[in-house]
C-alpha positions as CSV (number, residue, x, y, z in Angstrom):
1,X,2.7,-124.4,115.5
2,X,0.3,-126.8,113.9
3,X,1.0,-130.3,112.3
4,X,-0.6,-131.1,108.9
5,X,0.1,-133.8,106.3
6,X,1.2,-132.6,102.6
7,X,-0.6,-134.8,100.1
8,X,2.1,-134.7,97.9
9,X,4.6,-136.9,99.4
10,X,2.9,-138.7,102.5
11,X,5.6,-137.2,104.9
12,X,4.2,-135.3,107.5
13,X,6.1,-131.9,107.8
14,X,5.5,-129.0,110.3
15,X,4.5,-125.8,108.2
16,X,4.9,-123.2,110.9
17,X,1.6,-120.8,110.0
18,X,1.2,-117.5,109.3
19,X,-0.6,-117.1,112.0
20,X,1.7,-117.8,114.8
21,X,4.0,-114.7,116.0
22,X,7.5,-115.3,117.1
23,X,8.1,-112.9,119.9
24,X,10.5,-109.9,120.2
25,X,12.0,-110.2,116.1
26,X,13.7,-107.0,115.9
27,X,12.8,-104.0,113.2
28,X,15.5,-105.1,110.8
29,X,15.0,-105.7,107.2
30,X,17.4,-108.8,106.3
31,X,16.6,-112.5,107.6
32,X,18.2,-112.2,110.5
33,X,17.9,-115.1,113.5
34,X,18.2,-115.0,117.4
35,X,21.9,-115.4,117.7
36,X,22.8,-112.7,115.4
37,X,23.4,-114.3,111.8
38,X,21.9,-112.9,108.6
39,X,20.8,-115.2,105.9
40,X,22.4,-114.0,102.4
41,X,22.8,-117.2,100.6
42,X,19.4,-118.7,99.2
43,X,19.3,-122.7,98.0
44,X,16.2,-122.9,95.7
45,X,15.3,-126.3,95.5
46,X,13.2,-126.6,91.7
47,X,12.2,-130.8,92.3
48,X,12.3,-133.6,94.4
49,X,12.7,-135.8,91.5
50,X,16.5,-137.4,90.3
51,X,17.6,-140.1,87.8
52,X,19.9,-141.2,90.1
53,X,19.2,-143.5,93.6
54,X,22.8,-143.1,95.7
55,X,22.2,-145.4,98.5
56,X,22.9,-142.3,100.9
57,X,20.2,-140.1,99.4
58,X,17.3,-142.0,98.0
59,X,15.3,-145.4,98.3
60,X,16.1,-147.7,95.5
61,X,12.7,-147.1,93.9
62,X,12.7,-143.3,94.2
63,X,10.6,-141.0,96.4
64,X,6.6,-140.0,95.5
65,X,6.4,-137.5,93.1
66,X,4.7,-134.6,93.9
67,X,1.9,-132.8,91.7
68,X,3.6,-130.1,89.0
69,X,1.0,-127.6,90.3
70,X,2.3,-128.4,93.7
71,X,5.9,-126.9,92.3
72,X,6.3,-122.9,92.1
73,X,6.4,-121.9,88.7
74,X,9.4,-119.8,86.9
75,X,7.2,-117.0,88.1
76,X,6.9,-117.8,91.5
77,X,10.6,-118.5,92.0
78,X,10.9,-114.9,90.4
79,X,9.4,-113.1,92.6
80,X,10.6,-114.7,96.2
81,X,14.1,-114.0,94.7
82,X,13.1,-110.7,93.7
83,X,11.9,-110.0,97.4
84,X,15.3,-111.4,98.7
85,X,17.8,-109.9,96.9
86,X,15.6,-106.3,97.0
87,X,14.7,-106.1,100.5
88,X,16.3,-109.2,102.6
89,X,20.0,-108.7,101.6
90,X,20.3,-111.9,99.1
91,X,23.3,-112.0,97.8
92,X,23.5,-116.1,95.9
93,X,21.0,-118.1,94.8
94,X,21.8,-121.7,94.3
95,X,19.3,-123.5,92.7
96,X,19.2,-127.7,93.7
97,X,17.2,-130.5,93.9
98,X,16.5,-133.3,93.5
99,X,17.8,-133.1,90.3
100,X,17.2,-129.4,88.8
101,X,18.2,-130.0,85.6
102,X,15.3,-132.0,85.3
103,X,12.7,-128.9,85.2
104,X,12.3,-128.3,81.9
105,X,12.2,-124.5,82.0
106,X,15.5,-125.0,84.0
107,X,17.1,-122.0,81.6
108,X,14.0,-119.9,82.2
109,X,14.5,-119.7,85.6
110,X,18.0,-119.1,85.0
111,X,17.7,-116.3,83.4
112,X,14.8,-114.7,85.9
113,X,16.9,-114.8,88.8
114,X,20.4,-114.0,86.7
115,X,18.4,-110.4,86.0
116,X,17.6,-109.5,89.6
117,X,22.0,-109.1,89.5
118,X,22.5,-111.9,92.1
119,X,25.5,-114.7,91.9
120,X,23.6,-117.9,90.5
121,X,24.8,-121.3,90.7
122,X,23.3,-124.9,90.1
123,X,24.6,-128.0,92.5
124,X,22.7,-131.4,89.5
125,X,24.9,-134.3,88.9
126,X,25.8,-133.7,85.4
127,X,23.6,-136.2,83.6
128,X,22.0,-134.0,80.9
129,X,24.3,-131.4,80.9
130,X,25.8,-131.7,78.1
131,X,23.2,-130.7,75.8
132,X,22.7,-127.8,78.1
133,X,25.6,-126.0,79.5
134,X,25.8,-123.5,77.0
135,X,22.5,-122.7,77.0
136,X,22.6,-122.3,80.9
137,X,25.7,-120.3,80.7
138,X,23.8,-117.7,78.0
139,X,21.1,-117.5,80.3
140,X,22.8,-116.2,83.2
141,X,24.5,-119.7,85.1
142,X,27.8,-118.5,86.9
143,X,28.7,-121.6,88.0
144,X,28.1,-125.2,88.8
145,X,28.6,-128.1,91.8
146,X,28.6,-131.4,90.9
147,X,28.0,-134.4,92.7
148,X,30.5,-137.2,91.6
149,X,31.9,-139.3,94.7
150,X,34.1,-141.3,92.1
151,X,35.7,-141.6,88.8
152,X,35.4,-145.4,88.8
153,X,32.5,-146.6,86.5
154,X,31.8,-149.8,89.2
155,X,31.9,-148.2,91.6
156,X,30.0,-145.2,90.6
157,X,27.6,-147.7,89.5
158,X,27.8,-149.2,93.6
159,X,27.1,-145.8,94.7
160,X,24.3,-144.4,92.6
161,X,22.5,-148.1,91.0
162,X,22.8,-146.2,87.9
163,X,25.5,-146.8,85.3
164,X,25.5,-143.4,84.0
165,X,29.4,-142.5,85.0
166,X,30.2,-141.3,80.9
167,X,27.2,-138.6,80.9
168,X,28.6,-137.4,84.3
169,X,32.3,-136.8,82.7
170,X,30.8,-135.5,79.4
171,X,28.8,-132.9,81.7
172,X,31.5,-131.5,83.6
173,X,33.4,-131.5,80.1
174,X,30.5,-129.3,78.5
175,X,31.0,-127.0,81.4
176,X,34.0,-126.8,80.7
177,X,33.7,-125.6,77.3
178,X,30.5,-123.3,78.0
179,X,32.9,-121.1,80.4
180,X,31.4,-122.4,84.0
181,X,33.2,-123.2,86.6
182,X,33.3,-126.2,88.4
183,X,33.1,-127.5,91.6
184,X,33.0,-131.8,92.6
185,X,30.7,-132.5,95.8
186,X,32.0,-136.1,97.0
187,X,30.9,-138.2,100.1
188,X,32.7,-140.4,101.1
189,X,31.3,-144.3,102.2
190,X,33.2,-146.4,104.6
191,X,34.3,-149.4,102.5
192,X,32.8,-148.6,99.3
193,X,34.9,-145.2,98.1
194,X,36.6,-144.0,100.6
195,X,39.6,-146.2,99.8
196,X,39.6,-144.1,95.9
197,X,39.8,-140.2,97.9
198,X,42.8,-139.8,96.8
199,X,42.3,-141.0,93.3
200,X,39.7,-138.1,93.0
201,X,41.2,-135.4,94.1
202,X,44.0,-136.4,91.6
203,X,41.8,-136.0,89.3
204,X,40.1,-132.7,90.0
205,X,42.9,-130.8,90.6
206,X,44.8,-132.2,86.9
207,X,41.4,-130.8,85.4
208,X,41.9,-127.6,87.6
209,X,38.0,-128.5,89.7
210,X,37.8,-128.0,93.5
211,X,36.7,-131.0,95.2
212,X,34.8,-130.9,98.6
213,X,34.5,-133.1,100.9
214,X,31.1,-133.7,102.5
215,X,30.1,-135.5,105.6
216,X,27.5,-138.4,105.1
217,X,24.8,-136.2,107.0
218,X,21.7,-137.9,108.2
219,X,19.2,-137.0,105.6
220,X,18.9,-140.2,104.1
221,X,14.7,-140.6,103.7
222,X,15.3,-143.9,105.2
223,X,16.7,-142.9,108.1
224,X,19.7,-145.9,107.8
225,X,22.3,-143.3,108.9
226,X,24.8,-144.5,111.3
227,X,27.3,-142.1,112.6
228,X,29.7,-144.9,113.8
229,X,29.9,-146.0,109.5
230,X,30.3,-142.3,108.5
231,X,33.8,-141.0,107.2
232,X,34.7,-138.5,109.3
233,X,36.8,-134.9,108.1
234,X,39.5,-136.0,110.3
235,X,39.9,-139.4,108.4
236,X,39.0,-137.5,104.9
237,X,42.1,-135.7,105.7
238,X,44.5,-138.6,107.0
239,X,43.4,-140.7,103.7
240,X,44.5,-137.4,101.2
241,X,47.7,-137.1,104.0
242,X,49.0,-140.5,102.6
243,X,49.7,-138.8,98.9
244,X,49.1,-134.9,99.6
245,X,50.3,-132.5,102.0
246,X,47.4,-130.1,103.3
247,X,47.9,-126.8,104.4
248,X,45.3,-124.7,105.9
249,X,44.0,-121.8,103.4
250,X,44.4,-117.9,104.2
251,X,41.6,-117.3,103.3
252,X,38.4,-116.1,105.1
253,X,36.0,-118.6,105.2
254,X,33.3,-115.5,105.1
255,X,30.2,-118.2,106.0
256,X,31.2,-121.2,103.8
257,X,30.5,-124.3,104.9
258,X,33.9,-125.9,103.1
259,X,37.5,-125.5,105.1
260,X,39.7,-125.1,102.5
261,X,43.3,-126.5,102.4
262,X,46.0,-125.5,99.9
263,X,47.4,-128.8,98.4
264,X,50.9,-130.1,97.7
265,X,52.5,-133.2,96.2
266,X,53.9,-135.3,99.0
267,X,56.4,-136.6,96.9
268,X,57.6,-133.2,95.2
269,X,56.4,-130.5,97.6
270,X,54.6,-129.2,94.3
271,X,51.7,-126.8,94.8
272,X,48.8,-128.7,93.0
273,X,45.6,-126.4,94.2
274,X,43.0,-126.4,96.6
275,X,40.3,-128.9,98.2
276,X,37.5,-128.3,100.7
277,X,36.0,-130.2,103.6
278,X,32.5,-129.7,104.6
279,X,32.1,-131.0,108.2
280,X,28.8,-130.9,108.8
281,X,28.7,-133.3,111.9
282,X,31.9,-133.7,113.3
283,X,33.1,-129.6,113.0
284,X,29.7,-128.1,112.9
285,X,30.2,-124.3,111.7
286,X,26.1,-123.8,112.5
287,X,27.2,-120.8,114.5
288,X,28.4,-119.3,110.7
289,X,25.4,-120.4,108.7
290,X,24.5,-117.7,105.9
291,X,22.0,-119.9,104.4
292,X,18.2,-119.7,103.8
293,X,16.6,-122.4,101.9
294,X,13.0,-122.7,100.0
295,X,11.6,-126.2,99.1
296,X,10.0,-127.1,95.8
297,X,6.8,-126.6,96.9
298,X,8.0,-122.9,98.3
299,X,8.7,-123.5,102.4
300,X,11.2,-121.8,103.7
301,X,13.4,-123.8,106.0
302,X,16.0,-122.0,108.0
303,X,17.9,-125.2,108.9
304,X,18.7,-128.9,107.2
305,X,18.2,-130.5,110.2
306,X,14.7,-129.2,111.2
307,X,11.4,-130.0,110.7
308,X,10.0,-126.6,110.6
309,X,9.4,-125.1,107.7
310,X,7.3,-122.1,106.9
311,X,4.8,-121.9,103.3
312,X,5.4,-119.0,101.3
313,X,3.9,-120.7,98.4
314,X,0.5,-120.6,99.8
315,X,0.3,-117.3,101.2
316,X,1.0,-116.1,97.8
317,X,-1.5,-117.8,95.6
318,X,-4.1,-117.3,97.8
319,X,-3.2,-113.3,97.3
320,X,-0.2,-112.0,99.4
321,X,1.4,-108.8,99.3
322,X,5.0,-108.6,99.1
323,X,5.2,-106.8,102.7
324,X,3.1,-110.2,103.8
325,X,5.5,-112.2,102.2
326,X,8.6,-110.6,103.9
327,X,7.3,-110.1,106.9
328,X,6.3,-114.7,107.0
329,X,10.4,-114.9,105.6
330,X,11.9,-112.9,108.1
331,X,9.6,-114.4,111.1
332,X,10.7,-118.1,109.8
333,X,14.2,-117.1,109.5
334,X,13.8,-115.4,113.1
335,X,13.3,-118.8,114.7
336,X,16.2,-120.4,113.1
337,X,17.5,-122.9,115.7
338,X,20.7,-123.1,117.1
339,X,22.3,-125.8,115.7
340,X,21.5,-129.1,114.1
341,X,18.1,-129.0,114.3
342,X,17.1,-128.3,117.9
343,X,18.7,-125.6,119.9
344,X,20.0,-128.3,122.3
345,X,23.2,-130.5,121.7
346,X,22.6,-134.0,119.2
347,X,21.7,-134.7,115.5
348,X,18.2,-134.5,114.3
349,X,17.2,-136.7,111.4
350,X,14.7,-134.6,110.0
351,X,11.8,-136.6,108.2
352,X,12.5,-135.1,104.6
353,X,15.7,-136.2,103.2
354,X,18.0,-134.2,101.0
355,X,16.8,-134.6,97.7
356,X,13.7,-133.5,99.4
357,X,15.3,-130.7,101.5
358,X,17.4,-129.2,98.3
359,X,21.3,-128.5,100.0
């Protein structure tokens, strides 16, 4: 494994090459790893660019931009998704960013992968969407997950130093009407939202959206993660316990990162829906990761938390079959580490953050 620094962004990255071997990868055709899990669920990340800055994710004045001709192309995202769902077992793509509905040919791409006859969904926060849900939805979008980690306009503007909370709600209410459905991604910050939890899931499940819970996970670029400030899924679930009653789901989990919970009004015993916790770093559930991911600039990374990533991007301008193409996947995915970055016990803080990453 070699070292190199990517222009584009100033971060340095390691690229595992091409041409280092990772020993004794069995003959078998899907991205499987060393402790026996098979990849099946592909994030596409299609920018590292966002017109929001939430003080968890991004520097105040954004991250460097990297070169357009640095990006795959419609094209290019085409045919590694092609190659996945044909001959690696992908089943869902999830395309991310960044924020993805800032690529222009956004629908484009949409409809390329929507014709290979895999499950394709979109994680953006909303801000644009209204002048393009239906046109996603006609091109092949299944379904969306938005970021919103309130419904409070100040604090919203706290949280994201953009104040930007209508185009949000009139996102989500374009979904809506184009026939997507909807998921809320929410973090939780110590002292800043986390008082408002219950607030929001009030609000999803009136509107009939299931809200999950995530972790503050340290992939902030700046590395200002503290695990003593982060909201935990134990707390998540005592603040919802002071209005909601939650009750373990039924059913399987079948690699999702989210534990669901049926939920109840704790003053009626009502059945009001469903909510989701993703516990990332307090309740790791590594050991049931379906997940492979490609950055922008076409790496595969097999994990958030590691540094590793293999270019796929490269290989293929330069002239790649698709059998040389596979064959780099399934060797990245091969080395996959154990959990959280390193296969011994701690967090990593990997150098890219998420908007970098794609989740």
């Amino acid at each position: 494994m070699t070292a190199r620094m990517l222009p584009s962004t100033g971060l340095l990255r390691r690229v595992r090459q091409p041409s280092a071997p990772i020993p004794h990868r069995p003959d078998d055709d899907g991205l499987l790893d060393r402790f026996g899990r098979r990849a099946v669920d592909l994030r596409v990340s299609l920018t590292e660019r966002c017109n929001l800055r939430c003080t968890y994710c991004m520097p105040e004045q954004g991250l460097p931009v990297i070169p357009n001709e640095s990006l795959m192309t419609a094209e290019e995202i085409e045919r590694l998704v092609r190659l996945g769902a044909a001959h690696l077992g992908i089943r869902k793509v999830r395309f991310t960013g960044g924020e993805p509905l800032l690529r222009r040919d956004l629908a484009d791409v949409i409809a390329r992968t929507a014709a290979l006859g895999v499950e394709v969904s979109l994680t953006t926060n909303a801000i644009g969407l209204a002048a393009r849900a239906a046109d996603l939805r006609a091109a092949g979008l299944d379904r969306i997950n938005v970021s919103l980690d309130t419904v409070d306009p100040d604090v919203f503007a706290e949280v994201t130093r953009r104040p930007f909370l209508d185009r949000v709600l009139d996102g989500i209410a374009a979904a809506d009407d184009a026939g997507l459905g909807v998921k809320i991604n929410a973090v939780l910050l110590r002292g800043v939202n986390d008082h408002l939890a219950p607030d929001l899931l009030a609000w999803c499940l009136d509107r009939g959206h299931e809200l999950r819970f995530i972790e503050q996970m340290p992939l902030d670029p700046g590395h200002a993660w503290d695990g003593d400030d982060m909201v935990t899924a134990a707390e998540t679930r005592a603040l919802l316990g002071d209005r909601f009653v939650l009750t373990p789901h039924d059913a399987p989990r079948d690699g999702a990162p989210a534990e669901r919970f049926r939920v109840a009004a704790r003053s009626t015993g009502d059945e009001l829906g469903t909510v989701g916790v993703i516990a990332s770093v307090t309740e790791s559930f590594c050991a049931d990761c379906t997940r492979t991911r490609l950055t922008a600039e076409g790496h595969v990374r097999s994990c958030l938390f590691s540094d590793d990533e293999s270019d796929l991007l490269g290989p293929m301008r330069a002239g790649a079959s698709d059998t040389d193409v596979l064959d780099l996947w399934r060797r990245a995915m091969w080395a996959k580490p154990r959990d959280h970055g390193d296969d011994a016990d701690g967090m990593v803080h990997p150098s890219r953050g998420m908007s970098a990453i794609g989740g």
